[in-house]
C-alpha positions, 0 to 999 in steps of 0.5 A: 520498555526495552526491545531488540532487534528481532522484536523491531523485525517484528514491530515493523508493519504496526509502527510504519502505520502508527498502529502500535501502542505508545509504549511499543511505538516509543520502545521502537523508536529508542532502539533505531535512536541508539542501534548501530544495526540497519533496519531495512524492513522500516524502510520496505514497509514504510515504503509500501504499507503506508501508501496501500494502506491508504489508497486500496479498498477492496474490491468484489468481482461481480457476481455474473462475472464470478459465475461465467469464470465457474462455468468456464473452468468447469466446461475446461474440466469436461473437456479435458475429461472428453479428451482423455477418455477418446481413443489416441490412434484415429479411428474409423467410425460407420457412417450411420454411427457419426460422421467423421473427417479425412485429415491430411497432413504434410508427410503423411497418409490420410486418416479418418479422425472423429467429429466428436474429438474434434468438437471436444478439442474445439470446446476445450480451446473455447472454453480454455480462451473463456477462462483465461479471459475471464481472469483477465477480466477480474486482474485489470479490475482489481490492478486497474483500480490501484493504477487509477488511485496512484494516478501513474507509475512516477508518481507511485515511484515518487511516494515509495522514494519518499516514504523509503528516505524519511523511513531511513532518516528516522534511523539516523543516529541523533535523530528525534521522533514524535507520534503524530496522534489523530485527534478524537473522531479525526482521520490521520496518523503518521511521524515527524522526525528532527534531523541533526541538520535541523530539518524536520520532515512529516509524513501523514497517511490515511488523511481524507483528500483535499479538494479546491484551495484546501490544505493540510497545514503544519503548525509548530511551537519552539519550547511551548512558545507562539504558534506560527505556521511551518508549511502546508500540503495538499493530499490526493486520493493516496492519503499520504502527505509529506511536508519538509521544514527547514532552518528549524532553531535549536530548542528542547521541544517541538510541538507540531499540530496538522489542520485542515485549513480552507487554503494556504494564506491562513495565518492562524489554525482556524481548522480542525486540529487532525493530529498533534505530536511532540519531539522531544530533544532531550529526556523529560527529566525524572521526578527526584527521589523522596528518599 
């Protein structure tokens, strides 16, 4: 399945996310493998998609809070409507109709203004402030929420330059890349990607956070040889992990599995297998022709 550049363009978001079929998610990564064009929308979405995905979860204004920025807006309307329909010039009203006020201004003579356009001035301000800190109100909570799941600005900035360098690496001529699938009833997806240079590097989203010793570990297999343990990470509420092998040796396959282990001092898988994935170095060669 070959694809071009404007069908990668439009793949982008499901591939970041691992949400493509295999037949798409391979079809994009043996484009990026041998296009000499860049591909910045990987890196954009990768930077972004994976981490909001992950951290954000929707969030429901309460429903007092939904009525009094109704109400606010609809006394706004009212008064502005008051505002419209009242005389521009001051006008002198008798005192048995309604009362009225003496305004003085700097420069000018006295004036007779209503007390009822003062009022509605008055009610237009209050309910203009009422509006405006009502919305506020629903902005902090909404933003407030993804502030408090990213935990600070650096450490937003942090995982969006990480997600945007391994997004770019993925892109590297000579790189090879594998689907880390999650395995039946597991939550997790993500890539792993083998540099010329050798190295490997991971990054998982929507993992369920460790707490305490545990950690995600990342075991691999050269040339379906022994199981030995590559690295570990832990996973905050973002559920984003990223893990960097290093000195990998020179092999034409590279089975990697992620498990949640107790702790780091494990020497062998005892926890549940949550995504597995294989690189391949070299093309699996085709069965031969009985022709």
């Amino acid at each position: 399945m070959a694809i071009g550049c404007d069908q990668v363009r439009d793949l982008a978001p499901g591939f970041v996310m691992g949400a493509l079929d295999a037949a798409e998610m391979a079809a994009v990564r043996a484009h990026m493998s041998t296009c000499a064009k860049p591909h910045p929308e990987l890196r954009e979405m990768g930077g972004i998609l994976p981490y909001l995905g992950g951290s954000l979860d929707p969030v429901e204004p309460a429903k007092h809070l939904r009525a009094a920025v109704m109400a606010a807006a609809l006394a706004d309307l009212q008064a502005r409507s008051v505002e419209k329909e009242a005389p521009a010039g001051p006008v002198a009203v008798a005192p048995e109709t309604a009362p009225v006020l003496t305004v003085l201004e700097s420069g000018r003579s006295a004036g007779l203004v209503s007390l009822a356009r003062v009022r509605a001035l008055r009610t237009r301000r209050a309910a203009t402030w009422l509006t405006r800190v009502a919305a506020a109100v629903v902005i902090v909570g909404l933003v407030g929420h993804a502030v408090a799941v990213q935990g600070d600005l650096n450490h937003a900035h942090d995982a969006q330059a990480t997600a945007n360098n391994f997004y770019d690496n993925l892109g590297q001529p000579g790189a090879r890349s594998a689907v880390l699938i999650p395995e039946a009833g597991r939550k997790g997806a993500g890539d792993a990607v083998l540099l010329p240079s050798g190295h490997v590097e991971v990054l998982l989203h929507a993992l369920t956070p460790t707490t305490g010793d545990e950690v995600y570990m990342v075991w691999s297999s050269v040339d379906g040889g022994s199981v030995v343990k590559a690295g570990a990470f832990t996973v905050d509420d973002t559920g984003v992990g990223y893990l960097k092998m290093d000195n990998v040796p020179p092999t034409d396959s590279l089975w990697l599995m992620v498990c949640r282990e107790p702790n780091g001092q494990v020497q062998k898988p005892t926890g549940p297998a949550i995504v597995t994935g294989t690189i391949w170095v070299y093309s699996t060669p085709e069965p031969a022709s009985t022709f």
